[in-house]
SEMIFI-426901 format. One line per 3 residues: number of its first residue (from 0); for each residue x, y, z of N, C-alpha, C. Coordinates in Angstrom, 2 decimals, decimal comma. Each point is the difference from the previous one (the first is absolute). Layout:
NUM	X:Y:Z:X:Y:Z:X:Y:Z; ...
END
This chain:
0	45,36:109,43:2,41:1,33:-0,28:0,50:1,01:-0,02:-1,13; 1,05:0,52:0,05:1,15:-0,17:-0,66:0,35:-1,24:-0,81; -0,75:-1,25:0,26:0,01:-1,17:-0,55:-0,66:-0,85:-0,51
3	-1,20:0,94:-0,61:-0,94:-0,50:-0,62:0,34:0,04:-1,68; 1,11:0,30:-0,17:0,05:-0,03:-1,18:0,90:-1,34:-0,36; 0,78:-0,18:0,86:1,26:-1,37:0,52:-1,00:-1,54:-0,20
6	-0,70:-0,68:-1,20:-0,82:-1,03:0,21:0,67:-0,98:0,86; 1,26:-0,32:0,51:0,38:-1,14:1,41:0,22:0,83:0,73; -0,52:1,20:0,56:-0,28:0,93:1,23:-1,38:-0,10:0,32
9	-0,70:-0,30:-1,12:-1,72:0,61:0,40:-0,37:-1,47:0,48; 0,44:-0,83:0,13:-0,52:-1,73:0,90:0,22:0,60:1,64; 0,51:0,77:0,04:0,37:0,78:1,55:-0,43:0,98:0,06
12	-0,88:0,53:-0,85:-0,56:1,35:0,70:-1,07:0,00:1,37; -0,30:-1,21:0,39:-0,95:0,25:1,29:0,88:-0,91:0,92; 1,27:-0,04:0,12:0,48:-0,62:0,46:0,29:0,62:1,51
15	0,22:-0,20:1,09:0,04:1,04:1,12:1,45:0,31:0,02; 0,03:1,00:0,50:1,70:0,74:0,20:0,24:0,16:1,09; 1,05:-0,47:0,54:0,00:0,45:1,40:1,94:0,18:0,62
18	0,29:0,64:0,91:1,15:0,55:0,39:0,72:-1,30:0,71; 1,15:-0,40:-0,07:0,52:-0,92:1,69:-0,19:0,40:0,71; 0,07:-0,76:0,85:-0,36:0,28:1,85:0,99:0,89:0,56
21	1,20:-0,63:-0,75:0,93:1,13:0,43:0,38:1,42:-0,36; -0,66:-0,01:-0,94:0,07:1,49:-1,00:-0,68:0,93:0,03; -1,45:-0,85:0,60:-1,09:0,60:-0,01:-0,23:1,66:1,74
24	1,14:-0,26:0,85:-0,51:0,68:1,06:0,87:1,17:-0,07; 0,96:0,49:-1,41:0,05:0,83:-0,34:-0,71:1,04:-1,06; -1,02:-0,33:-0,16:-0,90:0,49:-1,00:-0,73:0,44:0,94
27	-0,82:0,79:-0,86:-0,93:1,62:0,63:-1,30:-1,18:0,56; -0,47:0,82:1,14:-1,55:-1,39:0,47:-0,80:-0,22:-0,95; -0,29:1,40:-0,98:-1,33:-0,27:-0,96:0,95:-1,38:-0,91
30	1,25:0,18:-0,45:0,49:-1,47:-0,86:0,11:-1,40:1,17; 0,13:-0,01:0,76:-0,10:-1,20:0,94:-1,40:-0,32:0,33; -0,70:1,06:-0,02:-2,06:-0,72:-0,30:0,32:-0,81:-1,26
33	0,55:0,64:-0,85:-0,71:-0,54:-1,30:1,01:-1,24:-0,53; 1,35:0,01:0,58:0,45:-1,12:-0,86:1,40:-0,61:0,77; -1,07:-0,36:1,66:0,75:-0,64:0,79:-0,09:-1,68:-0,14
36	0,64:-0,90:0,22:-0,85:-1,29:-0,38:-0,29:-0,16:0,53; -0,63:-0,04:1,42:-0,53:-0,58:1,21:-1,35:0,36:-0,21; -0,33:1,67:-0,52:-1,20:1,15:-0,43:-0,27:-0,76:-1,55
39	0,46:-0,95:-0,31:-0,35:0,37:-1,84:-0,71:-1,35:-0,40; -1,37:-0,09:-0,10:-0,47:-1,26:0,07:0,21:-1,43:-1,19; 0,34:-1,03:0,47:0,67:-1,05:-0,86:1,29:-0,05:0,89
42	0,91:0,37:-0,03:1,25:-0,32:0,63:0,19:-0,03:0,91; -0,79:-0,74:1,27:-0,09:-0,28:0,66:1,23:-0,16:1,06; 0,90:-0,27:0,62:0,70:-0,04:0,98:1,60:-0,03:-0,74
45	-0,25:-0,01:-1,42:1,01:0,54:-0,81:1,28:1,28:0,52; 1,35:-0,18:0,01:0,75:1,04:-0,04:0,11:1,27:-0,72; -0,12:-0,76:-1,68:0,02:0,59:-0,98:1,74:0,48:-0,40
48	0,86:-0,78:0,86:1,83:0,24:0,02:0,14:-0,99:-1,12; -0,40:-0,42:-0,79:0,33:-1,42:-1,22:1,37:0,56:-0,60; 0,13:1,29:-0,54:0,79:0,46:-1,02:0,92:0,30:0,62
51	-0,07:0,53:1,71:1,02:0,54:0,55:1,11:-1,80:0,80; -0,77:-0,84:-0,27:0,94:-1,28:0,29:0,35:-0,37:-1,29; -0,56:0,38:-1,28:0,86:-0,38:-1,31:1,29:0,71:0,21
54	-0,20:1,52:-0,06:1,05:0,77:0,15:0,95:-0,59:0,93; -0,09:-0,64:1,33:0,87:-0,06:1,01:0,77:-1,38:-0,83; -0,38:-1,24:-0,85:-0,23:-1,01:-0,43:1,32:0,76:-0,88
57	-0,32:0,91:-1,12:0,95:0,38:-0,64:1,17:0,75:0,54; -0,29:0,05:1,00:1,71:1,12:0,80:0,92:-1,18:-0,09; -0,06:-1,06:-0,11:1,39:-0,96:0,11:0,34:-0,19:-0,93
60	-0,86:0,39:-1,70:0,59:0,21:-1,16:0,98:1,26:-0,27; -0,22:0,98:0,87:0,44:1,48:-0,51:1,64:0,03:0,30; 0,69:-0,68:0,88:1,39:0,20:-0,50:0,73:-1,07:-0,76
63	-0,88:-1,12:-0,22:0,24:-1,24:-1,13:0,28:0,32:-1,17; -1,20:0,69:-0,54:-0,37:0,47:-1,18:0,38:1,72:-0,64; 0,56:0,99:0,94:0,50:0,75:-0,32:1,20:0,42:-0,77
66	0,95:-1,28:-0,26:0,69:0,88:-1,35:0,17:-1,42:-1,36; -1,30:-0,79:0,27:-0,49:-0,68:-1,06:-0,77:0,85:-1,36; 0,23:-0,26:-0,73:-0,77:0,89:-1,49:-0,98:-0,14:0,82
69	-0,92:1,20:-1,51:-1,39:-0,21:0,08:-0,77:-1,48:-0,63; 0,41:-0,84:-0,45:-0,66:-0,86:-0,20:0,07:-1,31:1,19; 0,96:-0,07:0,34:0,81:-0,94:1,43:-1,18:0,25:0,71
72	0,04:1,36:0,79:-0,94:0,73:0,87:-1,12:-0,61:-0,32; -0,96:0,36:-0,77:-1,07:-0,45:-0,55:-0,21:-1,34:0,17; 0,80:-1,08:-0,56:-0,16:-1,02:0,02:0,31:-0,97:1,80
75	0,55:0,61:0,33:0,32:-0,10:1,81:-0,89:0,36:0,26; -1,09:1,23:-0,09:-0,81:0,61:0,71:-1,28:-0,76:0,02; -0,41:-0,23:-1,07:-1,10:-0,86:-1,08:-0,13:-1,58:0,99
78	1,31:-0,42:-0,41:-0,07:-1,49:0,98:-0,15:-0,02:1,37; 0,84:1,22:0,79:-0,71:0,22:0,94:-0,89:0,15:0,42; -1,17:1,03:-0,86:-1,28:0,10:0,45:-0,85:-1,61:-0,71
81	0,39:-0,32:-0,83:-0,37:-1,63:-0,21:-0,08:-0,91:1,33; 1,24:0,40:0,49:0,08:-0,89:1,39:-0,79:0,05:0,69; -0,28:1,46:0,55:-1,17:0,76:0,84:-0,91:-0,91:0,14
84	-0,68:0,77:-1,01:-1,17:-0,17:-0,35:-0,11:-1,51:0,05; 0,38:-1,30:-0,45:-0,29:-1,58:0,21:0,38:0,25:1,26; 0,55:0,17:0,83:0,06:-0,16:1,35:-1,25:0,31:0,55
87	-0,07:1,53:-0,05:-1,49:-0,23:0,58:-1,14:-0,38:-0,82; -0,04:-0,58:-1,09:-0,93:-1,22:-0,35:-0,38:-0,97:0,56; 1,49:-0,39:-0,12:0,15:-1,36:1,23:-0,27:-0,02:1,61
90	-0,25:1,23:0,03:-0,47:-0,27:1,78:-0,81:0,82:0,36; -0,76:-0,20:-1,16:-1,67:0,71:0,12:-1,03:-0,78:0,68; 0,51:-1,16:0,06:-0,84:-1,18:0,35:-0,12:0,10:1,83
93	1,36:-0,30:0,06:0,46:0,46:1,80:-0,23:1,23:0,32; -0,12:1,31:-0,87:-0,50:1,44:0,88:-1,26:0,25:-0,11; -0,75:-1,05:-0,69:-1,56:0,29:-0,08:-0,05:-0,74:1,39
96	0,21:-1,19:0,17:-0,24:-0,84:1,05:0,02:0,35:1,15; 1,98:0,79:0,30:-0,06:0,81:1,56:-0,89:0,85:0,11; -0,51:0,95:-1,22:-1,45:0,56:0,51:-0,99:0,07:-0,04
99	-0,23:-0,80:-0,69:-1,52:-0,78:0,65:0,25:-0,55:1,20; 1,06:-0,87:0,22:-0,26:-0,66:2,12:0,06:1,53:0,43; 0,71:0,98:-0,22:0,07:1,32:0,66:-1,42:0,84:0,24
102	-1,11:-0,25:-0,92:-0,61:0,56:-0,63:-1,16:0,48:1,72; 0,06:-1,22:0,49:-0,96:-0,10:0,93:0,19:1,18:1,39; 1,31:-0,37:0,18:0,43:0,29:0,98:0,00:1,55:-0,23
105	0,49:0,81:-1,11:-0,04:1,25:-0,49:-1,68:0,86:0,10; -1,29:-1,00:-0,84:-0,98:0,17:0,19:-0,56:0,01:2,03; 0,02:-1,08:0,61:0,28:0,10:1,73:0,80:1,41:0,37
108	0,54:0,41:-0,24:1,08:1,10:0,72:-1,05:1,12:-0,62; -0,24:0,19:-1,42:-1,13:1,25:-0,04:-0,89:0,11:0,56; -0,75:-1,07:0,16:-1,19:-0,05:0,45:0,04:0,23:1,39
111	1,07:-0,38:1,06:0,20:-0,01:1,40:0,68:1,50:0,04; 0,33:1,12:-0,82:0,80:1,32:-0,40:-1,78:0,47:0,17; -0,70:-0,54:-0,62:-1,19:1,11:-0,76:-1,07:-0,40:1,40
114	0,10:-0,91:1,04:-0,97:-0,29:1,14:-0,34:1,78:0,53; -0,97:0,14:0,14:-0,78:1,06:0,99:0,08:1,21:-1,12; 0,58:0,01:-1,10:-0,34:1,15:-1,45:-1,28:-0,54:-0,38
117	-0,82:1,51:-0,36:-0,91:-0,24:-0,85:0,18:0,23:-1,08; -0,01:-0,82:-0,78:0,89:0,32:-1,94:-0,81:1,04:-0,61; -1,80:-0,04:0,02:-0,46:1,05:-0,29:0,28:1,16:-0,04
120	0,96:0,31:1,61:0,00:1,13:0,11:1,81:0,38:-0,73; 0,31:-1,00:0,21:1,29:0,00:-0,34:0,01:0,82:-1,81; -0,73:-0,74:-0,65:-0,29:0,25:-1,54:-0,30:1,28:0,03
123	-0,90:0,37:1,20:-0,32:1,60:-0,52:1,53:0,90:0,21; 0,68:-0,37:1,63:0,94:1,01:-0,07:1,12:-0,20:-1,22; 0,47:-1,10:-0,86:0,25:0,16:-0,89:-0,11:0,42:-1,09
126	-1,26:0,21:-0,40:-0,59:0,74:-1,07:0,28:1,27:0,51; 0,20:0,44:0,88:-0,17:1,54:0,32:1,32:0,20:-0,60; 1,41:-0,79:0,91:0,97:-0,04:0,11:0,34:-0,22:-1,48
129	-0,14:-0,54:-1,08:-0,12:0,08:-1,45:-0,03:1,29:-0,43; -1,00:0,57:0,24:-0,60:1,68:-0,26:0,57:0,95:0,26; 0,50:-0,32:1,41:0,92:1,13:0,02:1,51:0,10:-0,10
132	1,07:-0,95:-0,01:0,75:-0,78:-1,07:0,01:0,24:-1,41; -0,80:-0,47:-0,98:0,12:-0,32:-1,37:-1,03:1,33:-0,49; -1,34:0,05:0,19:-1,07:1,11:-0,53:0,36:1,35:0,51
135	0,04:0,13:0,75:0,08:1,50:0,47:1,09:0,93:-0,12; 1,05:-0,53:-0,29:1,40:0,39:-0,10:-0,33:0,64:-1,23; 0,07:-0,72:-0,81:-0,17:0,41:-1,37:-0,63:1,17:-0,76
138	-1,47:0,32:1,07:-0,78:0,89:-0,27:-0,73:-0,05:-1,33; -1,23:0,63:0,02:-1,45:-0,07:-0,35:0,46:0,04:-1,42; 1,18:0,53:-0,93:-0,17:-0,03:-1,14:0,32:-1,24:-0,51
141	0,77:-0,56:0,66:0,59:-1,32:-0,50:-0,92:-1,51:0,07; -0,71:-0,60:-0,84:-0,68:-1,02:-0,16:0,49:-1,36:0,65; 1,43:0,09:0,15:0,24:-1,17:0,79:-0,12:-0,60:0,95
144	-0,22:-0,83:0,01:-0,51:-0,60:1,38:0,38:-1,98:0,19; -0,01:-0,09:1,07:0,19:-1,70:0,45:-0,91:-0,56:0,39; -0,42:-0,97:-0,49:-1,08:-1,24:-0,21:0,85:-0,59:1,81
147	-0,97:-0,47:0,62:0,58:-1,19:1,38:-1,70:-0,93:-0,41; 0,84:-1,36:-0,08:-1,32:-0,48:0,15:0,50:-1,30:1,20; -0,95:-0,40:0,75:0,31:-1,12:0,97:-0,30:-1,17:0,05
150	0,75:-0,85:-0,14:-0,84:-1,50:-0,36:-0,79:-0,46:1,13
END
């Protein structure tokens, strides 16, 4: 990877990558197999929009700070994202909490979604659906390929 040479890049090289939810259903199917978050294992019920609510977070700086120097800017921008960020520090405590009580009810709704599926079979038509998606497109010269594994 491009960032193996970066030593505070390579603590993230097995790190998973994955698209927003919202970004993601414009991308080609073989990239939504591979780096949807719902499809990408670890990030579980995750959006993956974090950066796109910083950004929205900073739109109320952009006509504040537009004909402040460059150092003003900076220093407005800086405390702002200072702000951020302790904010949601501070109410990490309360969004772990709403979901965990959430947690149940989310787990109930899959499980009552997945009644009368056989997952077995389900796994296979996905694997197919993988294959012909992500492997086959590509064709026989190209080595690439997508790992699906299922917990």
């Amino acid at each position: 990877m491009y960032h193996q040479n970066t030593p505070c890049l390579q603590a993230i090289n097995d790190a998973p990558i994955a698209v927003g939810i919202f970004h993601i259903t414009g991308h080609t199917p073989d990239c939504q197999v591979k780096y949807h978050p719902r499809l990408t294992i670890g990030y579980g019920l995750k959006d993956g929009e974090w950066l796109e609510r910083l950004w929205s977070y900073f739109n109320g700086f952009v006509s504040m700070t537009r004909y402040m120097t460059p150092l003003n800017r900076r220093l407005t921008l800086t405390v702002a994202l200072k702000t951020f960020s302790r904010q949601k520090v501070e109410s990490i405590a309360h969004t772990l909490l709403r979901k965990y009580k959430r947690a149940p009810q989310v787990q109930s709704d899959a499980d009552t979604a997945l009644v009368g599926f056989n997952l077995e079979e389900l796994a296979v038509e996905w694997e197919k659906y993988v294959r012909k998606v992500v492997i086959e497109p590509r064709g026989a010269g190209n080595s690439a390929a997508v790992v699906v594994t299922h917990a």
